[in-house]
Backbone atoms as SQL, in Angstrom:
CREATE TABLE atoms (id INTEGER PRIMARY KEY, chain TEXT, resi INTEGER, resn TEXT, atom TEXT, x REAL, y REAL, z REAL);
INSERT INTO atoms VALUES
  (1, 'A', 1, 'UNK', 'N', -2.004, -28.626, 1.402),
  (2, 'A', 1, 'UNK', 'CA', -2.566, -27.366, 1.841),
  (3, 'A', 1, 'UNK', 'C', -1.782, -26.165, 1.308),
  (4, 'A', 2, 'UNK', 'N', -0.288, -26.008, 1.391),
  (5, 'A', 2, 'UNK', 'CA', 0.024, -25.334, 0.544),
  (6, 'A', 2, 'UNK', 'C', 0.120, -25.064, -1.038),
  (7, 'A', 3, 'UNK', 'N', -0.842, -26.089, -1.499),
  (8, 'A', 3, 'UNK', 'CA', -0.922, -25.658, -3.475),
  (9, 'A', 3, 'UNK', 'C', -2.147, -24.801, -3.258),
  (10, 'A', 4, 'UNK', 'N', -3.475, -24.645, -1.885),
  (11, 'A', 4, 'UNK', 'CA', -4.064, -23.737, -1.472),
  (12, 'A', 4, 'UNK', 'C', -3.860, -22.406, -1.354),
  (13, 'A', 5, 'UNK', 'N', -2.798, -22.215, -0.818),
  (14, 'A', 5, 'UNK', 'CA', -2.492, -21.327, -0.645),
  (15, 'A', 5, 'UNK', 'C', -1.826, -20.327, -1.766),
  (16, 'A', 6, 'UNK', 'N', -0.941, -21.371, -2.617),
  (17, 'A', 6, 'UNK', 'CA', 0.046, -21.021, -3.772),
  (18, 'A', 6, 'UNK', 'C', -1.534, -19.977, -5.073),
  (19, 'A', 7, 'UNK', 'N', -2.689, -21.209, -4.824),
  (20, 'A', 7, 'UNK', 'CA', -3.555, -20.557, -5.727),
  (21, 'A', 7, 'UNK', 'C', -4.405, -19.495, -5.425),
  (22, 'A', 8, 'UNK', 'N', -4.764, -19.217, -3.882),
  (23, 'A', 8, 'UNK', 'CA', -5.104, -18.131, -3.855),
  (24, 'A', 8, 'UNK', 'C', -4.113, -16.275, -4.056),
  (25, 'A', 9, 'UNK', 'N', -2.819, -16.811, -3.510),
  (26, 'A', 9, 'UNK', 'CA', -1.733, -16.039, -4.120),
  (27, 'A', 9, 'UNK', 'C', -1.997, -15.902, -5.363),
  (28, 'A', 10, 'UNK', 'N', -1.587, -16.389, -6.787),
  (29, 'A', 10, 'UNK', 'CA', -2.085, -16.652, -7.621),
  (30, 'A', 10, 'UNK', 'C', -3.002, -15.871, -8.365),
  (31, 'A', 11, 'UNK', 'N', -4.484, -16.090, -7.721),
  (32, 'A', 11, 'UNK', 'CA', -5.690, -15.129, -7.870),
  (33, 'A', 11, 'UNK', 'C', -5.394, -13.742, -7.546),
  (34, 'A', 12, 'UNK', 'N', -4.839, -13.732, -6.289),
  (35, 'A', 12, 'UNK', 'CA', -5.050, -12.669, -6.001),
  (36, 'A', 12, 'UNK', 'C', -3.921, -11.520, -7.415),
  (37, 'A', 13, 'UNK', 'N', -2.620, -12.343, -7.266),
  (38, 'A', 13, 'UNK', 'CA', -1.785, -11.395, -8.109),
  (39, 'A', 13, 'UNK', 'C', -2.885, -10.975, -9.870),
  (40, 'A', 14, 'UNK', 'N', -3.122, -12.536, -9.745),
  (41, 'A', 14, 'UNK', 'CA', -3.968, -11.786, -11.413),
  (42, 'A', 14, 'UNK', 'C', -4.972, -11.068, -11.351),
  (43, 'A', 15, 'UNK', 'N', -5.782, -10.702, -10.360),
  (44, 'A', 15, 'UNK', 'CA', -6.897, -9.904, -9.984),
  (45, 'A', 15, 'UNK', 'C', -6.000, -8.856, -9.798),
  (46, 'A', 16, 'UNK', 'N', -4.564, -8.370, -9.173),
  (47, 'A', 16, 'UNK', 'CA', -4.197, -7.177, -9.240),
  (48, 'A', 16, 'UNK', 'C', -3.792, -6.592, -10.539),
  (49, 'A', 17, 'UNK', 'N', -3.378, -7.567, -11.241),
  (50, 'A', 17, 'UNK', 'CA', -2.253, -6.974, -11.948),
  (51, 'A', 17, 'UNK', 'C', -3.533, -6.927, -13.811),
  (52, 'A', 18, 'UNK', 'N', -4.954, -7.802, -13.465),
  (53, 'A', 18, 'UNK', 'CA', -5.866, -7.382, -14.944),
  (54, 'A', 18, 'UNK', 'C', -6.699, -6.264, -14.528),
  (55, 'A', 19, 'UNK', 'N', -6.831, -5.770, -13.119),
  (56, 'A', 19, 'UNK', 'CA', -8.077, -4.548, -12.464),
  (57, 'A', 19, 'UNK', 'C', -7.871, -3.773, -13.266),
  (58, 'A', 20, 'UNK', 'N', -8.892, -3.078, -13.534),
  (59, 'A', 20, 'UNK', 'CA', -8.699, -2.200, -14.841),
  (60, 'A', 20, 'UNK', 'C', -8.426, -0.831, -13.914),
  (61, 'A', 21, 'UNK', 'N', -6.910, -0.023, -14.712),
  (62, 'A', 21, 'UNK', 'CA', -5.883, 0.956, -14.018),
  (63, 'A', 21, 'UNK', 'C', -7.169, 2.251, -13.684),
  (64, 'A', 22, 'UNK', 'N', -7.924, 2.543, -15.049),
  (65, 'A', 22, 'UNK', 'CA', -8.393, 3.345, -15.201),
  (66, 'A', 22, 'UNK', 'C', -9.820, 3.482, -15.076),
  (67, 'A', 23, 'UNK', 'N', -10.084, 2.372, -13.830),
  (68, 'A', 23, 'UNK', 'CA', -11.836, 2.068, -13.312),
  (69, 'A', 23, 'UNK', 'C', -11.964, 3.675, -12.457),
  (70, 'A', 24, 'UNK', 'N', -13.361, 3.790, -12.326),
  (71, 'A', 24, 'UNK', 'CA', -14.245, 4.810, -11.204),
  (72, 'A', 24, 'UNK', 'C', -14.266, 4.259, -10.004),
  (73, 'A', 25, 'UNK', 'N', -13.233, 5.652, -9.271),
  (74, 'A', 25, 'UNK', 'CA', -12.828, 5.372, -7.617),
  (75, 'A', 25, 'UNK', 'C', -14.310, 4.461, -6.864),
  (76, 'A', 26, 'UNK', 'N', -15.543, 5.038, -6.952),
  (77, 'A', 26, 'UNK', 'CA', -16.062, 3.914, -6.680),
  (78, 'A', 26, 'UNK', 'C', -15.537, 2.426, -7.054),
  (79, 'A', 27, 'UNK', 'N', -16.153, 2.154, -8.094),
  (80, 'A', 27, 'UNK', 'CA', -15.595, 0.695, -8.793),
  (81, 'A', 27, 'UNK', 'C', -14.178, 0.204, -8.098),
  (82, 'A', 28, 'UNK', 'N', -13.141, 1.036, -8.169),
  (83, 'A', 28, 'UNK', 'CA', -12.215, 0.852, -7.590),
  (84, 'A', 28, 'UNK', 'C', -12.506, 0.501, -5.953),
  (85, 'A', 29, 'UNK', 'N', -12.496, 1.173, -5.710),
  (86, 'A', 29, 'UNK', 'CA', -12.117, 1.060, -3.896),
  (87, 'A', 29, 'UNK', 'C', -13.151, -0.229, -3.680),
  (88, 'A', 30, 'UNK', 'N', -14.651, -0.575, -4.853),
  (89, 'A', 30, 'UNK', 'CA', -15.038, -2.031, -4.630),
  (90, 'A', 30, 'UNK', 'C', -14.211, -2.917, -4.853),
  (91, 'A', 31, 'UNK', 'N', -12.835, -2.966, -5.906),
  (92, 'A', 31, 'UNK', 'CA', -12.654, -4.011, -6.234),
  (93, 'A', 31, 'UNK', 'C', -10.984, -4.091, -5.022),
  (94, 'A', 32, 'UNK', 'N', -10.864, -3.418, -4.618),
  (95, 'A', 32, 'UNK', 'CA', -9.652, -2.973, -3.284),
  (96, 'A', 32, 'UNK', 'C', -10.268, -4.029, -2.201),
  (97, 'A', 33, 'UNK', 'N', -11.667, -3.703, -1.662),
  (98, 'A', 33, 'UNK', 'CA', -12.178, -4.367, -0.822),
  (99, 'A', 33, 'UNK', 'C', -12.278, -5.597, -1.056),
  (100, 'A', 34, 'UNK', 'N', -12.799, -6.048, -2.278),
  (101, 'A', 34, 'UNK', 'CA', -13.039, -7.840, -2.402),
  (102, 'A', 34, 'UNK', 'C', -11.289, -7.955, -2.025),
  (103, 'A', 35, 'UNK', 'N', -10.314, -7.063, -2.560),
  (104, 'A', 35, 'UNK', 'CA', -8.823, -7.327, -2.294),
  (105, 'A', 35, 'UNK', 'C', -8.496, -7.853, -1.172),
  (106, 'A', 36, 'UNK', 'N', -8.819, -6.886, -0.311),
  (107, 'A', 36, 'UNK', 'CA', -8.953, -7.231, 0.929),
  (108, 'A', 36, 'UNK', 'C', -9.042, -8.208, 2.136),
  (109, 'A', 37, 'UNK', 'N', -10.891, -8.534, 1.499),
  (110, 'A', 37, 'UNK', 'CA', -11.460, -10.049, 1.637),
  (111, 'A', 37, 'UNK', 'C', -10.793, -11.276, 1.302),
  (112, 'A', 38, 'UNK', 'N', -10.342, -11.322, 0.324),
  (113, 'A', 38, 'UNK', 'CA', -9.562, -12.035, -0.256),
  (114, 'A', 38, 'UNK', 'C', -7.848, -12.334, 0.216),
  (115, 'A', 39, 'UNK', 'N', -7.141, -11.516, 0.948),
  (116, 'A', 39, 'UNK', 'CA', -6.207, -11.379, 1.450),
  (117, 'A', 39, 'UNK', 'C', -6.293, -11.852, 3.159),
  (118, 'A', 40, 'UNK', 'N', -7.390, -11.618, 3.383),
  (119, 'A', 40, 'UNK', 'CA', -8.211, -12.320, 4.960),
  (120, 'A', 40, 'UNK', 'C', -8.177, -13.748, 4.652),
  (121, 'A', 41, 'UNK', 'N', -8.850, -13.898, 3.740),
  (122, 'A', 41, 'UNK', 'CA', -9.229, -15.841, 3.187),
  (123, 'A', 41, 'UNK', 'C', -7.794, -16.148, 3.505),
  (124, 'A', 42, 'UNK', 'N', -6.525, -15.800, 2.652),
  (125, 'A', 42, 'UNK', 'CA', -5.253, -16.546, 2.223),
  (126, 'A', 42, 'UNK', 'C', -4.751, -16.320, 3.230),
  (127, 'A', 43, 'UNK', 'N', -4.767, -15.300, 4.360),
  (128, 'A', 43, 'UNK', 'CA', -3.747, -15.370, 5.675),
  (129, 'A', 43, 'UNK', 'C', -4.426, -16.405, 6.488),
  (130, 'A', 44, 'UNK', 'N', -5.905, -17.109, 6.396),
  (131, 'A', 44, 'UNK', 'CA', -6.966, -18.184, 7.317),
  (132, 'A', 44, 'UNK', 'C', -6.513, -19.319, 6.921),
  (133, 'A', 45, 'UNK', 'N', -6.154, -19.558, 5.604),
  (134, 'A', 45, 'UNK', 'CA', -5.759, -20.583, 4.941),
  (135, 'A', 45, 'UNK', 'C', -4.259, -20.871, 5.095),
  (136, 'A', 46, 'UNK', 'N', -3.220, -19.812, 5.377),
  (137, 'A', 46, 'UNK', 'CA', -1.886, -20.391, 5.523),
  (138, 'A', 46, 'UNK', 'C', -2.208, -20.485, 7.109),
  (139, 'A', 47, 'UNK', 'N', -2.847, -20.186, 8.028),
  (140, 'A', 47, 'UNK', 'CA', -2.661, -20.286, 9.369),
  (141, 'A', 47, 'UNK', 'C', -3.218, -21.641, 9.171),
  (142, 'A', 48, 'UNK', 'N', -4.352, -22.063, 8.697),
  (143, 'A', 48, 'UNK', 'CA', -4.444, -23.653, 8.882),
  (144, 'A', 48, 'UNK', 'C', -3.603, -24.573, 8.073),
  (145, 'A', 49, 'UNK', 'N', -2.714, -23.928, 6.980),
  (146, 'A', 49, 'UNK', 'CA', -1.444, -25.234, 6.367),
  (147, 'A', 49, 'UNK', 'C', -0.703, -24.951, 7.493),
  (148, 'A', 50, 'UNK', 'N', -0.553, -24.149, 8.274),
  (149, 'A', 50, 'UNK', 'CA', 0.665, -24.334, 9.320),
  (150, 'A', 50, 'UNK', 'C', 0.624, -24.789, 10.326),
  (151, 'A', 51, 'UNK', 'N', -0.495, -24.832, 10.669),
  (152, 'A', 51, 'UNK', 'CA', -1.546, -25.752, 11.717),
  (153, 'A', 51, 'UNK', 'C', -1.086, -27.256, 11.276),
  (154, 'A', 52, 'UNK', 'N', -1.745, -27.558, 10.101),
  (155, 'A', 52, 'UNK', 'CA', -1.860, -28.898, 9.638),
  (156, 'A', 52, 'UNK', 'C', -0.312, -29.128, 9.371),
  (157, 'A', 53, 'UNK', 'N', 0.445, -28.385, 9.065),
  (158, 'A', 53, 'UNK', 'CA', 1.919, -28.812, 8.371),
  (159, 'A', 53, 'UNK', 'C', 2.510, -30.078, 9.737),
  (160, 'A', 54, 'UNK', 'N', 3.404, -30.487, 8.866),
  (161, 'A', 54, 'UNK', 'CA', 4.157, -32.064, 9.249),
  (162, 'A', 54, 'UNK', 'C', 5.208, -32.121, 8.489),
  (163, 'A', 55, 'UNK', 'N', 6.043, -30.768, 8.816),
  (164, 'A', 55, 'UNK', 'CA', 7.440, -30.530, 8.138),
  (165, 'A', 55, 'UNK', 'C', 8.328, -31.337, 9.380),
  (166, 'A', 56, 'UNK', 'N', 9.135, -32.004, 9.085),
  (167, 'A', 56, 'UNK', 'CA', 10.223, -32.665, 9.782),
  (168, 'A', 56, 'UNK', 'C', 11.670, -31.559, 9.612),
  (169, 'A', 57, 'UNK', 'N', 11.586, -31.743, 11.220),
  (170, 'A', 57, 'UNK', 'CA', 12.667, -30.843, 11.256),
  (171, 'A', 57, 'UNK', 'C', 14.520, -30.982, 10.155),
  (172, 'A', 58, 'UNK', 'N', 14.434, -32.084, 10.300),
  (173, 'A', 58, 'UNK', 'CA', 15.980, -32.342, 9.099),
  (174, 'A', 58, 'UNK', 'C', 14.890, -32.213, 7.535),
  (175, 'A', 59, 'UNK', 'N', 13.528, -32.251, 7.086),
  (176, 'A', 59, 'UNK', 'CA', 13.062, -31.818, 5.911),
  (177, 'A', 59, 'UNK', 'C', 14.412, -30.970, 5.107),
  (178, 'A', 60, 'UNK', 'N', 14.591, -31.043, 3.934),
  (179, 'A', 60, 'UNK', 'CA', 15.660, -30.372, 2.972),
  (180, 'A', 60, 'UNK', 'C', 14.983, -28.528, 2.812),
  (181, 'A', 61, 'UNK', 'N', 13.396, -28.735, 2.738),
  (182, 'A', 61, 'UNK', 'CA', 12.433, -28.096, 2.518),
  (183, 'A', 61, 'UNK', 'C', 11.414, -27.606, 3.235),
  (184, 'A', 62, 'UNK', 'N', 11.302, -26.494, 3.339),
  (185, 'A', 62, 'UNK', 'CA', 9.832, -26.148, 4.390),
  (186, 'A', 62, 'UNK', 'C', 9.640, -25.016, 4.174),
  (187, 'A', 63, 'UNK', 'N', 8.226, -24.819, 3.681),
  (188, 'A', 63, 'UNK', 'CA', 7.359, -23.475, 3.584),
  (189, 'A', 63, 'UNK', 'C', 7.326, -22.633, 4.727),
  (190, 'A', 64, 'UNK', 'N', 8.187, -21.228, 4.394),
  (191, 'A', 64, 'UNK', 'CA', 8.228, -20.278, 5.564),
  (192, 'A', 64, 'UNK', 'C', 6.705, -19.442, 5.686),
  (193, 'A', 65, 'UNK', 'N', 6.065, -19.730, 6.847),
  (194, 'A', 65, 'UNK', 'CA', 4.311, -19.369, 7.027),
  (195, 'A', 65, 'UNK', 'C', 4.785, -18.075, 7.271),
  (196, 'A', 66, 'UNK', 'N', 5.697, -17.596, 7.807),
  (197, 'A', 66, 'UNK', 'CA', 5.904, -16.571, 8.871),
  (198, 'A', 66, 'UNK', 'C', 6.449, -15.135, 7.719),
  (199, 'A', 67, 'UNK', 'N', 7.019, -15.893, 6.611),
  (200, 'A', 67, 'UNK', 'CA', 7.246, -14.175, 5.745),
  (201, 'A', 67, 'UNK', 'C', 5.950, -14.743, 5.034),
  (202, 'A', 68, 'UNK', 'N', 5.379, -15.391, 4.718),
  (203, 'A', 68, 'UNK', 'CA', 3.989, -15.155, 3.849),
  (204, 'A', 68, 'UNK', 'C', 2.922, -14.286, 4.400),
  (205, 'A', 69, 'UNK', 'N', 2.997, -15.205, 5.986),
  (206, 'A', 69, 'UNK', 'CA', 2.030, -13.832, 6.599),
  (207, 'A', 69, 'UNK', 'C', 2.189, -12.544, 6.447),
  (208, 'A', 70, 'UNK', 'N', 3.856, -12.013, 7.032),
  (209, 'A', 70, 'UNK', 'CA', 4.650, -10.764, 6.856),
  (210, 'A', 70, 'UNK', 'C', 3.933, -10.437, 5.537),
  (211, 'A', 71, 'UNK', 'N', 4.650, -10.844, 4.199),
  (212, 'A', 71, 'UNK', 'CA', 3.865, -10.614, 3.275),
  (213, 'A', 71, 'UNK', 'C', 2.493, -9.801, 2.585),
  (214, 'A', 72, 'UNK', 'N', 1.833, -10.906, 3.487),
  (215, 'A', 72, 'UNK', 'CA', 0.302, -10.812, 2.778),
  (216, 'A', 72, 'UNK', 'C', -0.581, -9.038, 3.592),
  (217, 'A', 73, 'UNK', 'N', 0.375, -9.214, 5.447),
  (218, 'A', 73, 'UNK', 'CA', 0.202, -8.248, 6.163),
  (219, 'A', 73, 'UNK', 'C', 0.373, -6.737, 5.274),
  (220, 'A', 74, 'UNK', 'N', 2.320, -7.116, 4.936),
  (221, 'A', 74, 'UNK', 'CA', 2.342, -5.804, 3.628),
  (222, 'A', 74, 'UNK', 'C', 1.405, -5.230, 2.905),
  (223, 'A', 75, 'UNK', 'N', 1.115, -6.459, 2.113),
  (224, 'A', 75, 'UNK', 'CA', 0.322, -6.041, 0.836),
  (225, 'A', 75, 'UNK', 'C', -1.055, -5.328, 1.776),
  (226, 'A', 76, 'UNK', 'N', -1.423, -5.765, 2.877),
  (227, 'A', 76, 'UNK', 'CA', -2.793, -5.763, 3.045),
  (228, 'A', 76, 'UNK', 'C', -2.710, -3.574, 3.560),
  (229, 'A', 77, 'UNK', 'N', -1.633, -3.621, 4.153),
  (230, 'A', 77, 'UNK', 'CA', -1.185, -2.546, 4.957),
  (231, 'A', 77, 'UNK', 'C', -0.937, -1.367, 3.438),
  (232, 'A', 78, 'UNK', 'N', -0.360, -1.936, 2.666),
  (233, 'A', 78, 'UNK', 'CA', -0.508, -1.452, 1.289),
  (234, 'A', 78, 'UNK', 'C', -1.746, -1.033, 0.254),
  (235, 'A', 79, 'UNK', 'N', -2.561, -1.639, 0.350),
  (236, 'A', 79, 'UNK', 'CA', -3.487, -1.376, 0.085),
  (237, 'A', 79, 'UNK', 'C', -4.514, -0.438, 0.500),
  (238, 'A', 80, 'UNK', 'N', -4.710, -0.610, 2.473),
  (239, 'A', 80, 'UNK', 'CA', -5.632, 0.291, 3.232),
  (240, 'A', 80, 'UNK', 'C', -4.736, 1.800, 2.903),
  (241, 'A', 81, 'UNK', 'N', -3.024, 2.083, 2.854),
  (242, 'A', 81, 'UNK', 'CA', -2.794, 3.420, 2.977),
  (243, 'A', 81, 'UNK', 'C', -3.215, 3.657, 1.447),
  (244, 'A', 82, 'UNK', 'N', -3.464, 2.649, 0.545),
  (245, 'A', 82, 'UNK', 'CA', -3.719, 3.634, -1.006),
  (246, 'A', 82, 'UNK', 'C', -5.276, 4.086, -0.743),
  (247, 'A', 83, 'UNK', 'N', -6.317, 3.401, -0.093),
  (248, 'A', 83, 'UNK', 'CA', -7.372, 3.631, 0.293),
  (249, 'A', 83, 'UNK', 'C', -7.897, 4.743, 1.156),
  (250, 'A', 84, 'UNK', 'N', -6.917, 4.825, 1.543),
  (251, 'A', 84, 'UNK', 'CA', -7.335, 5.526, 2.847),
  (252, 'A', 84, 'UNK', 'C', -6.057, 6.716, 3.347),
  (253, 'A', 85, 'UNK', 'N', -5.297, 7.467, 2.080),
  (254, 'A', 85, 'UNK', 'CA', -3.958, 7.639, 2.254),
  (255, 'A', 85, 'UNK', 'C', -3.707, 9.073, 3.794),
  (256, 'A', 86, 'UNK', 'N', -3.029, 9.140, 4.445),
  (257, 'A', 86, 'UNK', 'CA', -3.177, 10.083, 5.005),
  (258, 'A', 86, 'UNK', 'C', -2.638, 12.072, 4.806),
  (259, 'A', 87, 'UNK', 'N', -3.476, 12.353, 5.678),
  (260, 'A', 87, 'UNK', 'CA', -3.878, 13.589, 5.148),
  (261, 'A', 87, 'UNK', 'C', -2.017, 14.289, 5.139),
  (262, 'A', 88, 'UNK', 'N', -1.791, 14.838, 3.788),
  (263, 'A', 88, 'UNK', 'CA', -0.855, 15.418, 3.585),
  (264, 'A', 88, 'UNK', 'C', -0.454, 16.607, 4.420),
  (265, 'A', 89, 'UNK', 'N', 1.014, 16.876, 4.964),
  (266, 'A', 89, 'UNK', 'CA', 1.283, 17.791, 5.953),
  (267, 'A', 89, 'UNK', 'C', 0.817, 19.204, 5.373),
  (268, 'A', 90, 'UNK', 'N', 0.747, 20.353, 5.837),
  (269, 'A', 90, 'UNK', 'CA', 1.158, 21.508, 5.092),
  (270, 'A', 90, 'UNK', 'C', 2.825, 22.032, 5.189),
  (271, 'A', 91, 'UNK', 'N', 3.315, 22.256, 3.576),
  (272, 'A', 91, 'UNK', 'CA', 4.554, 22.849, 3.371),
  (273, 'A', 91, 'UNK', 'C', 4.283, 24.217, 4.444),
  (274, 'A', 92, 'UNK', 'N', 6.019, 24.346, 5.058),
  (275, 'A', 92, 'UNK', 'CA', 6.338, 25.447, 5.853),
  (276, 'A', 92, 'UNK', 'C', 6.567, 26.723, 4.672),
  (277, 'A', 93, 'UNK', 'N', 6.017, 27.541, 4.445),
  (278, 'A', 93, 'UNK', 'CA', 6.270, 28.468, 3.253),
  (279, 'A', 93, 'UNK', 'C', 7.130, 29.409, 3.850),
  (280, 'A', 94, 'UNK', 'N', 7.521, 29.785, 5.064),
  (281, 'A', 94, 'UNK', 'CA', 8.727, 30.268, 5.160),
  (282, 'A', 94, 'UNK', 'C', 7.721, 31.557, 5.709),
  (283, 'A', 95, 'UNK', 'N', 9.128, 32.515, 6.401),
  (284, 'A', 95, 'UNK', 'CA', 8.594, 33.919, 7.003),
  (285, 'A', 95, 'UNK', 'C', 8.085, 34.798, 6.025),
  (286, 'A', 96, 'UNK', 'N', 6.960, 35.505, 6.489),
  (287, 'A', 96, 'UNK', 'CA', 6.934, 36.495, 5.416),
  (288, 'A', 96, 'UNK', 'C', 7.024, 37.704, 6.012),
  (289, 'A', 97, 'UNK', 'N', 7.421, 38.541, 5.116),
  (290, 'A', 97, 'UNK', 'CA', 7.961, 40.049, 5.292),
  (291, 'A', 97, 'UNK', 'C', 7.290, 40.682, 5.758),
  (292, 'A', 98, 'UNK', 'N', 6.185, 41.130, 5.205),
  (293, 'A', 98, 'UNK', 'CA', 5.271, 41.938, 5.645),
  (294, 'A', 98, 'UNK', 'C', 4.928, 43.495, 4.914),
  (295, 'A', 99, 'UNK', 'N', 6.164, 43.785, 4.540),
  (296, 'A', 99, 'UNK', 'CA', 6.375, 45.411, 4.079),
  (297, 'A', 99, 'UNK', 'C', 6.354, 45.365, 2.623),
  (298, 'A', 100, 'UNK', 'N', 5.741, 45.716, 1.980),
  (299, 'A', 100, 'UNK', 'CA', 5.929, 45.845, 0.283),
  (300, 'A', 100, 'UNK', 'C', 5.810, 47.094, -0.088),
  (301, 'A', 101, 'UNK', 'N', 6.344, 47.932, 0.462),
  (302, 'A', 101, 'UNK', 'CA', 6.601, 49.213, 0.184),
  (303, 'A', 101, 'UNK', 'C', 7.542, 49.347, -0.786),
  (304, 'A', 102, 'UNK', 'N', 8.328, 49.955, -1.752),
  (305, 'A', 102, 'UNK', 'CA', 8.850, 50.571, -2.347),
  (306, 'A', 102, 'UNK', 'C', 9.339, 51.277, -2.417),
  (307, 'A', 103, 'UNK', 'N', 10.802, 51.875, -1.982),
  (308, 'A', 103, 'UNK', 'CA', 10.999, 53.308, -1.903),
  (309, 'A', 103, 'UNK', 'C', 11.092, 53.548, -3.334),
  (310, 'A', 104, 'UNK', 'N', 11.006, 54.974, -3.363),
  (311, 'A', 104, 'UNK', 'CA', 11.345, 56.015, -4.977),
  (312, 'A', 104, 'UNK', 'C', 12.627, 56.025, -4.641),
  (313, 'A', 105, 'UNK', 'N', 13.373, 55.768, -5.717),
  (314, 'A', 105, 'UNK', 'CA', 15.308, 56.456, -5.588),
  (315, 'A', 105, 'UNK', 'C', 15.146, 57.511, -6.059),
  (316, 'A', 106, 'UNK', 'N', 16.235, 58.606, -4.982),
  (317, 'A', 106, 'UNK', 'CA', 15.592, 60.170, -5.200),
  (318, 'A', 106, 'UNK', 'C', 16.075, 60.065, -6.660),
  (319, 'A', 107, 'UNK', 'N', 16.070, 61.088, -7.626),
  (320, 'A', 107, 'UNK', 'CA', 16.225, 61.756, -8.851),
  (321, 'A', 107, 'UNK', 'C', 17.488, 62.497, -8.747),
  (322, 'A', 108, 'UNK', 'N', 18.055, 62.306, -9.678),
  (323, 'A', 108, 'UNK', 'CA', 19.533, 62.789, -9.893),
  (324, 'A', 108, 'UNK', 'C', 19.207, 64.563, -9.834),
  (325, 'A', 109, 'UNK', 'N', 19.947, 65.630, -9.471),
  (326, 'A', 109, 'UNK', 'CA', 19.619, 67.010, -10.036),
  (327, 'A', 109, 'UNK', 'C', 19.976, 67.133, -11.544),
  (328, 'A', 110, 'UNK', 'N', 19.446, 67.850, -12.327),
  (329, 'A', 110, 'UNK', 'CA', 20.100, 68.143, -13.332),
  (330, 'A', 110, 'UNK', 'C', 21.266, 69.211, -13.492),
  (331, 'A', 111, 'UNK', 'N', 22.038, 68.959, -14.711),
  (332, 'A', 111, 'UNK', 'CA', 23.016, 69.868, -14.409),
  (333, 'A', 111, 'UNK', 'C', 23.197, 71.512, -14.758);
């Protein structure tokens, strides 16, 4: 169950890393969503290898479910803020004066 899992990982990285950089935000945010979908499947699928797992506790070896989930949660949490990023603060521009007056510097007398 985990070479399941190893290949939807797998997919998913080569589906990120061939998406074309420079697709139309439509197109894009479709191909974010199958991301998505797809990131749902592989967290269903390690919850049932971990279900099914029959790691023996002295095992040398054992697939940690628990940072993959962490993981996959990241990426997924990663993805919705590029989607969906939130609304930028407004910069404090500082006090403003108010007065733009000018004085004249008086004029020297002549001599």
């Amino acid at each position: 169950m985990p070479t399941t899992v190893f290949r939807c990982l797998l997919l998913l990285s080569v589906t990120i890393v061939h998406s074309n950089s420079y697709a139309a935000s439509a197109h894009e945010q479709g191909q974010f969503s199958l991301i998505l979908q797809q990131l749902d499947t592989i967290e269903r699928l390690a919850r049932q290898a971990e279900a099914a797992s029959t790691a023996e506790p002295d095992d040398r070896y054992r697939f940690d479910y628990p940072r993959l989930t962490q993981d996959i949660r990241r990426i997924r949490q990663g993805v919705q803020d590029y989607l969906s990023p939130s609304r930028a603060q407004p910069r404090d521009p500082g006090e403003l004066v108010g007065d733009y007056r000018l004085d004249t510097p008086h004029a020297k007398p002549s001599p």
